[in-house]
N, C-alpha and C positions, 0 to 999 in steps of 0.2 A: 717302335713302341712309344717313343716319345712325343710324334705326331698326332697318334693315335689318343695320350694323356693328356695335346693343348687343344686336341678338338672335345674334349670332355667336358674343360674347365668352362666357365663364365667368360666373355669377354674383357670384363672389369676386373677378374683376376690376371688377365693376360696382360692387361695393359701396361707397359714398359713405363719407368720412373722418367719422368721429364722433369727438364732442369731450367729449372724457375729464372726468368731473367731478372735481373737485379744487383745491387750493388752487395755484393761481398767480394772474399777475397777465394782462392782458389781452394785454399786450405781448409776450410770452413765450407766444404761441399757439402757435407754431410753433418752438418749441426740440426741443433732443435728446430731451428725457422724450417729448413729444407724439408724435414720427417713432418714438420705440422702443416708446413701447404700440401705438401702429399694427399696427407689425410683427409686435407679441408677439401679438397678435388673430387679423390674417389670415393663413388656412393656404392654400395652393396647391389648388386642386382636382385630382381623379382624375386618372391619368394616362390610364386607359382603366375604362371600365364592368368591371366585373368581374364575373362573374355566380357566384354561389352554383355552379350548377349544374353550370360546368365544372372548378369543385375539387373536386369530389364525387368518392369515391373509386368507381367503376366497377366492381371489383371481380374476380371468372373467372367473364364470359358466356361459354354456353358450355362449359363443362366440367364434367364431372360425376365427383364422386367415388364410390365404390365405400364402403360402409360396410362394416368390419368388423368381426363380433360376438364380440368378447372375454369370457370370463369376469372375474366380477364381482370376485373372487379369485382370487391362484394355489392352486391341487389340493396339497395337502399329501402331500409323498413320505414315503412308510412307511421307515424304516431297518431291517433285521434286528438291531439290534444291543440286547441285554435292558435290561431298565430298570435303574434306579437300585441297587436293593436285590438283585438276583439274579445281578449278575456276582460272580465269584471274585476278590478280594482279593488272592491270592497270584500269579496269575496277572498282575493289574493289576503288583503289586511288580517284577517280572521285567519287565514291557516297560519300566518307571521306570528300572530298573538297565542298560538296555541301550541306554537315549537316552544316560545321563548319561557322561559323558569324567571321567578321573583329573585332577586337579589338577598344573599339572607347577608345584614350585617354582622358583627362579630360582637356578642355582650362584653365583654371586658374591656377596658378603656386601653388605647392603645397608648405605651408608652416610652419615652425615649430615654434616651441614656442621663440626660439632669435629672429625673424624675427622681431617681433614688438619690441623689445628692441630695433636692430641696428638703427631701423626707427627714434625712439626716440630721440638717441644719436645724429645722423642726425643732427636732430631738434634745439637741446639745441647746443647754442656757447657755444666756447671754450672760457675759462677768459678772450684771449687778445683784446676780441671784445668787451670788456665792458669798453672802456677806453674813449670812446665815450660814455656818458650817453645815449643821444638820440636813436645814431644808436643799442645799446643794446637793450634798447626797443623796435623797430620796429622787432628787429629779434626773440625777445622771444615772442611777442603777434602777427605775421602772421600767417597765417593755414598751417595747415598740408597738406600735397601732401598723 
């Protein structure tokens, strides 16, 4: 009967604990290094036979494609239109002028960042205008242009 239970088992279950050469002592057979090189050894056996044959990619039995015979290149289309050297110049000019759009410039005056500072300056009198109290005030609280 017990013959009978190690021709059942896996091979990798059968396989007998060997005894790792190295430096320990004799006592220390059976420590953690010993059970972990064990481990690190045996691998689980197959889960199931696998066969090559049934990952084999199969393919389209079965079906059959139609070959279609393409030229090797595409046919180069003729243009009417003359070559290089023998079209009209002036005629070329005139289609040029007839793509091209006027320029529209921009009415408001473009302006940079002192422009509001000078305005300002403008604005504010100069010390000798304050010698009039009143007329000083009129000039520093009217509105801006």
């Amino acid at each position: 009967m017990s013959s009978h239970r190690s021709q059942l088992r896996t091979p990798i279950r059968n396989k007998p604990k060997e005894k790792i050469i190295g430096a320990y002592i004799e006592k220390a057979k059976n420590t953690y290094i010993d059970e972990m090189m064990y481990r690190a050894f045996a691998t689980p056996g197959p889960y199931k036979n696998i066969d090559a044959l049934i990952l084999k990619s199969k393919g389209f039995k079965g079906v059959s494609f139609d070959s279609v015979k393409s030229p090797r290149y595409k046919p180069i289309e003729k243009l009417n239109s003359p070559g290089p050297g023998s079209y009209d110049v002036d005629k070329c000019y005139e289609k040029l002028k007839a793509n091209c759009k006027n320029a529209k410039f921009m009415k408001c005056p473009t302006k940079t960042f002192l422009d509001d500072e000078v305005k300002r300056r403008q604005f504010v009198p100069s010390v000798g205008h304050y010698k009039n109290i009143e007329k000083g005030i009129q000039l520093v609280h009217r509105p801006q242009k």
